[in-house]
C-alpha positions in Angstrom: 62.8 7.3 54.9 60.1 8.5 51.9 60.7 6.0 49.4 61.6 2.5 49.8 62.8 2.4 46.2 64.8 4.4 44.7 65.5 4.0 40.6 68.4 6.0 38.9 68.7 6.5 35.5 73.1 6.1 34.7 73.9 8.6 32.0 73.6 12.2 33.0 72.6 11.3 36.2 75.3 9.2 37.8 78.0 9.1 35.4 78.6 12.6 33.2 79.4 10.7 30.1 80.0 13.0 27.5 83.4 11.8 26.1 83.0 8.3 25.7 79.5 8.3 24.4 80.6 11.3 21.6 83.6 9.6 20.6 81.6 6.3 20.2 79.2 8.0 17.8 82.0 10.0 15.7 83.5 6.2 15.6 80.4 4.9 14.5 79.4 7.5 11.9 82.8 7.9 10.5 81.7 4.5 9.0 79.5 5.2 7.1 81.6 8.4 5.5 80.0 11.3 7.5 82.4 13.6 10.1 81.4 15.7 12.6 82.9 19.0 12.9 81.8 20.0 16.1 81.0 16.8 19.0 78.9 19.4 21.1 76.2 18.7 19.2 76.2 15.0 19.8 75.0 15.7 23.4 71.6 15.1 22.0 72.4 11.6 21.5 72.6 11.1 25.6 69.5 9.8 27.1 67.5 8.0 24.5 67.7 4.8 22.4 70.6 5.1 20.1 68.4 4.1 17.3 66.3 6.2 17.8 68.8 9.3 17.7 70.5 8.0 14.6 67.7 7.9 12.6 66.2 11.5 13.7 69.5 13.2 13.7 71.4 11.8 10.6 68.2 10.4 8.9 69.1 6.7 9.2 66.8 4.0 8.3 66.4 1.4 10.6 68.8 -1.1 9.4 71.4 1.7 9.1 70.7 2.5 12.3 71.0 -1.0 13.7 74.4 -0.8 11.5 75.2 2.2 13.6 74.7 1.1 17.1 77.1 -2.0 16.2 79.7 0.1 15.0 79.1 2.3 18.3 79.5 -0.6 20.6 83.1 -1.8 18.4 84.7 1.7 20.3 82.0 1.6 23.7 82.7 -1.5 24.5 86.3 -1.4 24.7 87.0 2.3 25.8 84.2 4.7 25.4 82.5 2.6 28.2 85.4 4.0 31.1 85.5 7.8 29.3 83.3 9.0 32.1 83.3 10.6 35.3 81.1 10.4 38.1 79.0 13.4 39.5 80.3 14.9 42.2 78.4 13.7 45.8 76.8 10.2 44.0 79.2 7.8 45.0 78.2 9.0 49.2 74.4 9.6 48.2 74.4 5.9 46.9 76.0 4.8 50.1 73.9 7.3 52.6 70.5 5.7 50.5 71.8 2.1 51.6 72.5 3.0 54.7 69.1 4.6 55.7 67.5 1.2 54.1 66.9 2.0 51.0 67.1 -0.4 47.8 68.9 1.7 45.0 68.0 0.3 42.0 69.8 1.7 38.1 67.2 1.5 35.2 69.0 2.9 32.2 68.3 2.8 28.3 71.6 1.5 28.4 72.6 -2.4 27.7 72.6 -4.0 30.6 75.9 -5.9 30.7 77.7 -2.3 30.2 75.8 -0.9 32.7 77.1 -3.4 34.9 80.4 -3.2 33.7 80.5 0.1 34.4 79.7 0.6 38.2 81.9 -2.5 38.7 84.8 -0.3 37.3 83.5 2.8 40.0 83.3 0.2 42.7 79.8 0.8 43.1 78.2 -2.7 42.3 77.5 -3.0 46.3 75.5 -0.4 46.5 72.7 -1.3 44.0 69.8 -3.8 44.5 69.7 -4.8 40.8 71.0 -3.0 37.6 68.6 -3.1 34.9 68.9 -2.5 31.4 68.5 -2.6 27.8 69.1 -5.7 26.1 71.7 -5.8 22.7 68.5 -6.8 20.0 66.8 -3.5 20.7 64.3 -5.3 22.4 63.8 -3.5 25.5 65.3 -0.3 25.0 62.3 2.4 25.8 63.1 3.9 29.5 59.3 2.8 30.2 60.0 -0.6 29.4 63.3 -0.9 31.3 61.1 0.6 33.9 58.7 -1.8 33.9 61.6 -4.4 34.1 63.0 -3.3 37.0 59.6 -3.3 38.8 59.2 -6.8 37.9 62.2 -8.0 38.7 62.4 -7.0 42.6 58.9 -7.5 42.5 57.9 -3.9 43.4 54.0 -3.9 43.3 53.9 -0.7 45.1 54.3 2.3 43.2 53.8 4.7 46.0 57.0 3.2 47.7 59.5 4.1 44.4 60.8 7.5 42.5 62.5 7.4 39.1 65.6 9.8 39.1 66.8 11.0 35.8 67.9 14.0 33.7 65.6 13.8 30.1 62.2 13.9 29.5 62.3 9.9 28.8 62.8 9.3 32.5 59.9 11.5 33.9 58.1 10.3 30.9 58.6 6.7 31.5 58.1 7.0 35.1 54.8 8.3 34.5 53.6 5.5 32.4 54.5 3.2 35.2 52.5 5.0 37.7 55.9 6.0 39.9 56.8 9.3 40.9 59.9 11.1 39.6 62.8 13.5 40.1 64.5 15.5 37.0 67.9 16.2 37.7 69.6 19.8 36.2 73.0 18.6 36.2 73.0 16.1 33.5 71.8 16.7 30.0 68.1 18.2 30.3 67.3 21.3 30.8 64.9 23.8 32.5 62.2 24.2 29.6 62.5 20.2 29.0 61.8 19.2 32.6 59.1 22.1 32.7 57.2 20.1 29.7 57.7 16.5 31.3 56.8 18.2 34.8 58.2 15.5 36.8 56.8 15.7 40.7 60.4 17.5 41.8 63.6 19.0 40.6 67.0 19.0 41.5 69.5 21.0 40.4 71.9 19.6 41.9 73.2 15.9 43.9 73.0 18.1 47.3 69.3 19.0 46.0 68.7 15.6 45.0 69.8 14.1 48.3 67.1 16.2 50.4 64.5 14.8 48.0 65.2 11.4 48.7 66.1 11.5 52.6 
């Protein structure tokens, strides 16, 4: 066993959720009178804080972009939140990772009760340790401070004994300023040149890849 911890971040990493999230932000921006020709280009949206992304994409203040994220939780919360698949291969690495004694932790960007929502509809709830995330007043929404949450709250003082798996800069990024190792994932919604520039300590293209990492 290499790592007694093992964080994961949940979009683009174990859920591909490209329909959901899209349709929550075409919801969300229709709102305020703007429509979005092509969703393809929302993909950018994946990963980060949402308001973050509404203000650099669309130019939204904050309170707009506050405004925003409400809106986009009216549609997530009801049926964006199940317009996802899982990866294929997660669902058994999650289980081979318990199995070999390892505590498989979710730190996501997203809020936290979705999060949980969200593996309890994939029947996965028994595989994690603890599922940390974001809170709904924007409070703790940066993937380094949802991090550091989740170090704190299974009192991990051990850095050498976790990874951070994820697919966007943020991940490697905020795994870094925790002092944690990381894996950047190809499969989800990074790419090549953007895992290049975080340099995270390995990559994966794929869950078979990832596996081999871990175990």
């Amino acid at each position: 066993m290499k790592y007694k911890y093992v964080l994961f971040d949940l979009d683009g990493t174990i859920t591909d959720p490209f329909d959901g999230i899209t349709a929550s932000i075409i919801y969300a921006l229709d709102k305020f009178g703007i429509s979005v020709p092509d969703r393809n280009g929302l993909a950018a949206f994946i990963g980060p804080p949402l308001v973050d992304s509404f203000s650099k994409y669309y130019g939204f203040s904050h309170g707009c972009s506050l405004a925003a994220v409400g809106y986009y939780r009216e549609y997530y919360g009801k049926k964006g939140i199940f317009e996802c698949t899982l990866y294929n291969g997660i669902a058994d690495l999650f289980r081979k990772l318990k199995d070999s004694g390892v505590k498989v932790i979710i730190a996501t960007s997203k809020p936290e009760h979705f999060a949980i929502k969200l593996m309890e509809h994939f029947s996965l709830i028994d595989c994690f340790e603890s599922i940390c995330g974001a809170t709904m007043d924007e409070k703790r929404t940066n993937k380094d401070e949802v991090i550091r949450y989740a170090l704190d709250r299974n009192g991990i003082t051990d850095t050498d004994e976790c990874i951070m798996v994820g697919d966007r800069k943020y991940d490697v990024l905020g795994a870094k300023s925790t002092g944690i190792k990381s894996v950047g994932v190809l499969y989800g919604y990074g790419n090549r040149d953007e895992m290049d520039a975080a340099a995270p300590d390995f990559i994966a293209e794929s869950v078979t890849e990832l596996e081999k990492i871990l175990l």
